[in-house]
C-alpha angles and dihedrals in degrees: 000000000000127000117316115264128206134210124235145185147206136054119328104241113244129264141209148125149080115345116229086239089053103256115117126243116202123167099262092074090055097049114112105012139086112257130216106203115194116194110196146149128210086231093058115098100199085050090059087049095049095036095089091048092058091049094047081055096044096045085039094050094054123196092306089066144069113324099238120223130186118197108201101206121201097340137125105265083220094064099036087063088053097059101039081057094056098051090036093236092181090179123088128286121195110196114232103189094168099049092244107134084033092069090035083061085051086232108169088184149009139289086037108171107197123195112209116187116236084264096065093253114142110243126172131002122199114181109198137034113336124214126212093245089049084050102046094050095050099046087046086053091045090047088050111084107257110254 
């Protein structure tokens, strides 16, 4: 039994800006799809432990499947490329150096994985470390019509 999820409910806040890698995210690119949003820190231990699981599902998942997001709260973007060099995230990262969308996600703590449905509800929320079977089966219920 992985980590508990919650579910959740509302509209996804929107997203878009500057990527910590230089690229550009507007909503458009999120329109559509599930999304997979990964808030993290370099200096959050749990974060560095999840961080290759969320690659293996991203990379796994392929373009057909959840768009992937990492939201890099109160940290130096120096050190946040860095990172997202190291463990090769090859998905988008926004900064939030003030903790904003932090507290929109409703993300008492950090690492918070949220799961948004293609239709930009807000789905499920795990706080803590997420693993891959937790994952899967939340991004396979928010794929699945509501009902």
């Amino acid at each position: 039994m992985g980590p508990a999820a919650e579910t959740v409910s509302g509209a996804a806040p929107v997203l878009q800006g500057e990527t910590l890698t230089g690229g550009s995210l507007t909503p458009e690119d999120l329109a559509g799809r599930v999304l997979v949003v990964n808030l993290w820190a370099t200096w959050c231990a749990p974060c560095e432990r999840e961080q290759p699981v969320l690659v293996a599902a991203h990379e796994d998942a392929g373009p057909a499947g959840p768009f992937f997001l990492g939201i890099d709260v109160r940290d130096d973007p120096s050190a946040a490329r860095a990172w997202i060099q190291r463990y090769g995230v090859d998905y988008p990262s926004l900064s939030d150096p003030s903790g904003y969308l932090q507290y929109r996600f409703g993300a008492p703590f950090l690492p918070t994985t949220i799961v948004v449905d293609a239709d930009g509800r807000l789905r499920f929320r795990v706080v803590g470390e997420i693993d891959r079977a937790t994952l899967d089966r939340l991004v396979a219920e928010a794929s699945a019509p509501l009902g």
